[in-house]
N, CA, C and O atoms as a GROMACS GRO file, in nm:
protein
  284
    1UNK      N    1 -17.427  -4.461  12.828
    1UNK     CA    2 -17.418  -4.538  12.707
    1UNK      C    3 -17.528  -4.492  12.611
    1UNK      O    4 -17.649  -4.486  12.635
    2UNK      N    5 -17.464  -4.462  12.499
    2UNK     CA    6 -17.570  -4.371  12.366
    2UNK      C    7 -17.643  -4.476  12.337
    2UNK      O    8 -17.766  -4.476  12.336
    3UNK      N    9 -17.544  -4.608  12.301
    3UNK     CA   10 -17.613  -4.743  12.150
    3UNK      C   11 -17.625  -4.839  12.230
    3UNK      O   12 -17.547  -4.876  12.318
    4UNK      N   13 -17.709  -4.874  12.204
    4UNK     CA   14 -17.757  -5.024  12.281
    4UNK      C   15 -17.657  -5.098  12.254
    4UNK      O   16 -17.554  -5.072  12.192
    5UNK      N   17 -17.696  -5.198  12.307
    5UNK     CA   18 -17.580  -5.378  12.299
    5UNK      C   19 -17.660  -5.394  12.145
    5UNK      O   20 -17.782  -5.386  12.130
    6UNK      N   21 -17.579  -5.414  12.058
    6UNK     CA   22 -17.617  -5.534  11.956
    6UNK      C   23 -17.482  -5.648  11.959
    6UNK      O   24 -17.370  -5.651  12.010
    7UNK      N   25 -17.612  -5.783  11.827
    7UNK     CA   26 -17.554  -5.895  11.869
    7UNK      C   27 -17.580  -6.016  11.707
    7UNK      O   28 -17.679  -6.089  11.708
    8UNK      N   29 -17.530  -6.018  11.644
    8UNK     CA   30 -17.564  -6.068  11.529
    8UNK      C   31 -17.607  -6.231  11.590
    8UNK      O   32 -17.530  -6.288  11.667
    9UNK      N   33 -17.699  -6.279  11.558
    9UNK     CA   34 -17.800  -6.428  11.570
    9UNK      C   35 -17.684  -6.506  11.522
    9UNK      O   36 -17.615  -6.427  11.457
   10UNK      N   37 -17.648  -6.582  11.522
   10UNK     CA   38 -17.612  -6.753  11.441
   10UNK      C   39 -17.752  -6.797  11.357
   10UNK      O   40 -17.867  -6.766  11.386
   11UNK      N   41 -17.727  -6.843  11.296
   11UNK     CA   42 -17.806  -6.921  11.208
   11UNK      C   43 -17.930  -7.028  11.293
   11UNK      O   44 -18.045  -7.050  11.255
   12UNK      N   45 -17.863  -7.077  11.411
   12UNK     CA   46 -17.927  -7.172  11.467
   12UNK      C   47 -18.076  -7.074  11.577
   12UNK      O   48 -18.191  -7.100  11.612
   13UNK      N   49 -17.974  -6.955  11.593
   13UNK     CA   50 -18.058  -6.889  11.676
   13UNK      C   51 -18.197  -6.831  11.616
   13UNK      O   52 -18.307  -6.810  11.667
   14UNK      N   53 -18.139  -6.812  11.472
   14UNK     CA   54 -18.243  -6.744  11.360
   14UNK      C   55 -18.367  -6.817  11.345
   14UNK      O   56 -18.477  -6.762  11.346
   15UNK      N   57 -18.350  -6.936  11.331
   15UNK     CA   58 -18.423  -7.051  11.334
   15UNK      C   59 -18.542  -7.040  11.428
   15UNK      O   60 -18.664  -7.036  11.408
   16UNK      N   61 -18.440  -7.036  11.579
   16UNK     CA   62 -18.535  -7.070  11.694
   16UNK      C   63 -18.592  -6.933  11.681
   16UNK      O   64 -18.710  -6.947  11.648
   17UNK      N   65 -18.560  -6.798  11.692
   17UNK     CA   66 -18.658  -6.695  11.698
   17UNK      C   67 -18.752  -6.684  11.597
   17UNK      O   68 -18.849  -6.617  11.632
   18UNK      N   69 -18.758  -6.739  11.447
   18UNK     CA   70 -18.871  -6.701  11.360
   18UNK      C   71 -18.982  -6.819  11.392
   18UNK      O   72 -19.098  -6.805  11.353
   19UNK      N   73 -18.925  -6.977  11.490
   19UNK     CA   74 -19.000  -7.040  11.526
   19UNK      C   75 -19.076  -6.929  11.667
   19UNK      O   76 -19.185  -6.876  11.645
   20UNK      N   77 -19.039  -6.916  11.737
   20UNK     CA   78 -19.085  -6.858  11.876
   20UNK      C   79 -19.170  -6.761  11.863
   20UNK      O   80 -19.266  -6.776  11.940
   21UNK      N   81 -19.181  -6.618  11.766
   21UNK     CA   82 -19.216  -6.541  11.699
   21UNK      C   83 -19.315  -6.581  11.610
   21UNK      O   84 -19.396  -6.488  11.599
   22UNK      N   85 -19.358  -6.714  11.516
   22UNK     CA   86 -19.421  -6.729  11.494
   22UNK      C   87 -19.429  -6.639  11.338
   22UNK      O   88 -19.526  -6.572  11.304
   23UNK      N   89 -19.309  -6.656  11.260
   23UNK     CA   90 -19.291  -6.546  11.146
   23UNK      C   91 -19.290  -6.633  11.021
   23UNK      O   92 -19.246  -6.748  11.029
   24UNK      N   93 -19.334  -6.586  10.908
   24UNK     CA   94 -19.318  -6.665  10.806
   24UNK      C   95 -19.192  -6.678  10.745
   24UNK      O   96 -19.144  -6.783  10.700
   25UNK      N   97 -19.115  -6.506  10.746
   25UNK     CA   98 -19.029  -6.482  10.688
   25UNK      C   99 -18.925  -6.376  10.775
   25UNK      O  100 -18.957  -6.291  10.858
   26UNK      N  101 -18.806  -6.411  10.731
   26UNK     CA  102 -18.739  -6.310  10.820
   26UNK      C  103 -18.798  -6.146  10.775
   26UNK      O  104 -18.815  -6.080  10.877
   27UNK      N  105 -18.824  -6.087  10.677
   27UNK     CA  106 -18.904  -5.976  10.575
   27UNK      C  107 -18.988  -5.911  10.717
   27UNK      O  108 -18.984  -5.791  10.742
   28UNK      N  109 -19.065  -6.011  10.805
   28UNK     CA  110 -19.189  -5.947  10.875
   28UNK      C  111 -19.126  -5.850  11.003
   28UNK      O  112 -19.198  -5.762  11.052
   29UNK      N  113 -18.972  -5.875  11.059
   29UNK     CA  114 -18.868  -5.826  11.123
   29UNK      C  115 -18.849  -5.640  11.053
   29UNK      O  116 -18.858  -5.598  10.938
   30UNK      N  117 -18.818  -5.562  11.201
   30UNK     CA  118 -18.792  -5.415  11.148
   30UNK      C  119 -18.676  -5.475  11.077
   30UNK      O  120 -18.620  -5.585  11.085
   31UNK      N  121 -18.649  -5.321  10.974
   31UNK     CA  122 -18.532  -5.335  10.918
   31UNK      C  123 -18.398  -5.234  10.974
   31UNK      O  124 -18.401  -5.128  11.038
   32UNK      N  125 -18.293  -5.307  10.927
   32UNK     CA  126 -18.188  -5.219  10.967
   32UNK      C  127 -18.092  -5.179  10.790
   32UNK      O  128 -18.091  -5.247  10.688
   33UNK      N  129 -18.051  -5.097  10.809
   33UNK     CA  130 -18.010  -5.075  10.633
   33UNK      C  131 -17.822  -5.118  10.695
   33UNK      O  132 -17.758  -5.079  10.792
   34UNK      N  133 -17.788  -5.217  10.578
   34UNK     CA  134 -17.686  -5.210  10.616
   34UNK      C  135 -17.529  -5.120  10.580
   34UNK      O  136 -17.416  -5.120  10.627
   35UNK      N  137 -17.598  -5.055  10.477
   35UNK     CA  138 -17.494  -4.934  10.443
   35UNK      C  139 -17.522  -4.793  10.497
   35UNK      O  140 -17.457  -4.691  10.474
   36UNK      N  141 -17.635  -4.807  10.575
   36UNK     CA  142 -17.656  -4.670  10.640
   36UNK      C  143 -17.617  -4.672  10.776
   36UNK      O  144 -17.538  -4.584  10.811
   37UNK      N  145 -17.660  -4.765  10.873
   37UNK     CA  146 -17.683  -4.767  10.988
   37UNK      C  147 -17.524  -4.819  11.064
   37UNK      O  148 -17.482  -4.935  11.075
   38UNK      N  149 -17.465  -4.707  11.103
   38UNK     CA  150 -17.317  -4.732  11.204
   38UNK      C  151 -17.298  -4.862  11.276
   38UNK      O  152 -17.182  -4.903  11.267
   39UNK      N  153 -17.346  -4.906  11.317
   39UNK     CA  154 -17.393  -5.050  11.395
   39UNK      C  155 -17.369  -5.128  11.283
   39UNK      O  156 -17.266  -5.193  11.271
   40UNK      N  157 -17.413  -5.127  11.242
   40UNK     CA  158 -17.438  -5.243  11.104
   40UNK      C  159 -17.328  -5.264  11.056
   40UNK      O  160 -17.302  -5.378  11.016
   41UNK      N  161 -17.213  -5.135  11.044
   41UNK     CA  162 -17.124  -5.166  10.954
   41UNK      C  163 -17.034  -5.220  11.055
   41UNK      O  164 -16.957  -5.313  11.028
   42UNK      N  165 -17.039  -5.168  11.166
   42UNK     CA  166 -16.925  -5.205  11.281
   42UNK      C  167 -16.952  -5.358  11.312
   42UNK      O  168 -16.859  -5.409  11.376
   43UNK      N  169 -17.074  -5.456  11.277
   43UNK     CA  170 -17.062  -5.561  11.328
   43UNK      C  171 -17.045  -5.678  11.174
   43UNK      O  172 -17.036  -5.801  11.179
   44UNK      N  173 -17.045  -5.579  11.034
   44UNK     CA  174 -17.024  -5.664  10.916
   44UNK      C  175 -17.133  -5.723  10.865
   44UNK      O  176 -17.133  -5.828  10.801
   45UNK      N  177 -17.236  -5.651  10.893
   45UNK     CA  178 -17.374  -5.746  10.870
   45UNK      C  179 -17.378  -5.708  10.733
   45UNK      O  180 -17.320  -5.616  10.675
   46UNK      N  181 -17.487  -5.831  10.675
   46UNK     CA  182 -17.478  -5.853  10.529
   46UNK      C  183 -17.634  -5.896  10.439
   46UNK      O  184 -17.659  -6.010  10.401
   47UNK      N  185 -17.718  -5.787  10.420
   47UNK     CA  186 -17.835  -5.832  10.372
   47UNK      C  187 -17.895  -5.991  10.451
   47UNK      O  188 -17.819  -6.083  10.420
   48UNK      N  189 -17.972  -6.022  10.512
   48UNK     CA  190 -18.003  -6.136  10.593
   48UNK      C  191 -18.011  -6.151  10.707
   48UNK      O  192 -18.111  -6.175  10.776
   49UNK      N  193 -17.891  -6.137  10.739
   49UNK     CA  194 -17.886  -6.133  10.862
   49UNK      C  195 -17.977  -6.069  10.993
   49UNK      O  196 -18.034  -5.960  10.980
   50UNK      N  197 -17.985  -6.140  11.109
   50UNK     CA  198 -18.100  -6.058  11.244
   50UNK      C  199 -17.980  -6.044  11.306
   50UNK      O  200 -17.882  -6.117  11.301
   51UNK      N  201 -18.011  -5.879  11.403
   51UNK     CA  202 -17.924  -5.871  11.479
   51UNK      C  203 -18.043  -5.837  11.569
   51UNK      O  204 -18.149  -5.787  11.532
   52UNK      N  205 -17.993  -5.887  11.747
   52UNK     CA  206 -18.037  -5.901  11.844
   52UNK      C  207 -17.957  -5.719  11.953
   52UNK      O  208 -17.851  -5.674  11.996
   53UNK      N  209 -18.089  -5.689  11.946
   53UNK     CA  210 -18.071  -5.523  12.045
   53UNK      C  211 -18.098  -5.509  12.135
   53UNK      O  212 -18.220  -5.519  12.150
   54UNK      N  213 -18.036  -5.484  12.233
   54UNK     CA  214 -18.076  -5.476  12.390
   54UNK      C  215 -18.066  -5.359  12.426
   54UNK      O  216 -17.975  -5.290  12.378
   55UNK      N  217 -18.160  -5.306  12.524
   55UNK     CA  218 -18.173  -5.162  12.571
   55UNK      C  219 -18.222  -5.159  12.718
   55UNK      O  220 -18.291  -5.250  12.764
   56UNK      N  221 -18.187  -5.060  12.782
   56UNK     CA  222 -18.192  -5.060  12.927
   56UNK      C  223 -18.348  -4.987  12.922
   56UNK      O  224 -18.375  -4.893  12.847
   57UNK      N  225 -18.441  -5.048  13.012
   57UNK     CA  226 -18.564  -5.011  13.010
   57UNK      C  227 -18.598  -4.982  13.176
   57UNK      O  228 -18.543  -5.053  13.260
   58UNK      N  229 -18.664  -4.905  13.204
   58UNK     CA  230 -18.699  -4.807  13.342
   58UNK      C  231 -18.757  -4.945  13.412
   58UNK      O  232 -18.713  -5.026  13.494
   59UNK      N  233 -18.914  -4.922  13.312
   59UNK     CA  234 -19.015  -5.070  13.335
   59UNK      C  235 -18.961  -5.207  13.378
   59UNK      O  236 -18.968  -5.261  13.488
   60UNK      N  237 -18.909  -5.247  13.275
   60UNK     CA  238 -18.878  -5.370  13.210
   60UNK      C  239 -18.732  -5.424  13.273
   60UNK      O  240 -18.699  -5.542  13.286
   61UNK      N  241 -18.669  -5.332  13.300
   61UNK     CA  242 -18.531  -5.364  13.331
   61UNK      C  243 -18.438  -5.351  13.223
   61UNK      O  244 -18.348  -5.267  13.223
   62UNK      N  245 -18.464  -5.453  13.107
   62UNK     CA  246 -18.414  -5.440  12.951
   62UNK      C  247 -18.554  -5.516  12.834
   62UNK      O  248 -18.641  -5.601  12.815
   63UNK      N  249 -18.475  -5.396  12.788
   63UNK     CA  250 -18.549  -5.472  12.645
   63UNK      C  251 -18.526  -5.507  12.519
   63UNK      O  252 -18.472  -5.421  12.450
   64UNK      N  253 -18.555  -5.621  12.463
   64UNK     CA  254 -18.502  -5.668  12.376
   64UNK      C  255 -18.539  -5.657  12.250
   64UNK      O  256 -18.662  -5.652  12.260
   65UNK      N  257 -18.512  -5.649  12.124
   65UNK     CA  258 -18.591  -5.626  11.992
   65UNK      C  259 -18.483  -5.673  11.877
   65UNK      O  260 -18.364  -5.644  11.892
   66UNK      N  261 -18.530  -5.751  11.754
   66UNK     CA  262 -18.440  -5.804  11.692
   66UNK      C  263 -18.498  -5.718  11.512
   66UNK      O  264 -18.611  -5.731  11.464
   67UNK      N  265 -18.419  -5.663  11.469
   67UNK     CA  266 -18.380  -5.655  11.345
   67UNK      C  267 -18.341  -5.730  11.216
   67UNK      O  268 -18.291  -5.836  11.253
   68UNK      N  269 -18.341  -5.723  11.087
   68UNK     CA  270 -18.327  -5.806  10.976
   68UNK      C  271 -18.251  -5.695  10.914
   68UNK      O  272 -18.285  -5.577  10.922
   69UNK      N  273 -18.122  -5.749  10.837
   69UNK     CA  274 -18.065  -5.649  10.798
   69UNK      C  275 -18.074  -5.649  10.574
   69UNK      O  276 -18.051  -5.747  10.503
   70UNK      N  277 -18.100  -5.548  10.541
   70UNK     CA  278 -18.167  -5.516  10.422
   70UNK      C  279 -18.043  -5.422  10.380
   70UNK      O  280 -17.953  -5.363  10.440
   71UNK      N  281 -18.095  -5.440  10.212
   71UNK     CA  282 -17.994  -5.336  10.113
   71UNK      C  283 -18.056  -5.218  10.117
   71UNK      O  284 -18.010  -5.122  10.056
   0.00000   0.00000   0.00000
């Protein structure tokens, strides 16, 4: 498998991760471009939006990392 799992947040989830994270703004999140990035377009994301990335890690088992998606 080339692409990780992605997973677009719900609104409710968005919430709980910028609480958990401890973020002011979704802005402080990497970005993902949403007219560039293949992923992005395949899941319809739309300026705002966090999408949730999972990746198979040696260490870790998996790892997780969440994105903000930007013009």
């Amino acid at each position: 498998m080339f692409v990780p799992k992605h997973r677009k947040l719900t609104a409710d989830e968005v919430k709980d991760l910028i609480k958990a994270l401890h973020l002011k703004s979704k802005s402080e999140l990497p970005h993902i471009k949403y007219h560039l990035d293949m992923q992005a377009r395949i899941l319809g994301l739309v300026p705002g939006d966090i999408v949730e990335i999972t990746r198979p890690s040696e260490t870790a088992g998996t790892y997780t990392f969440y994105r903000v998606c930007t013009a």
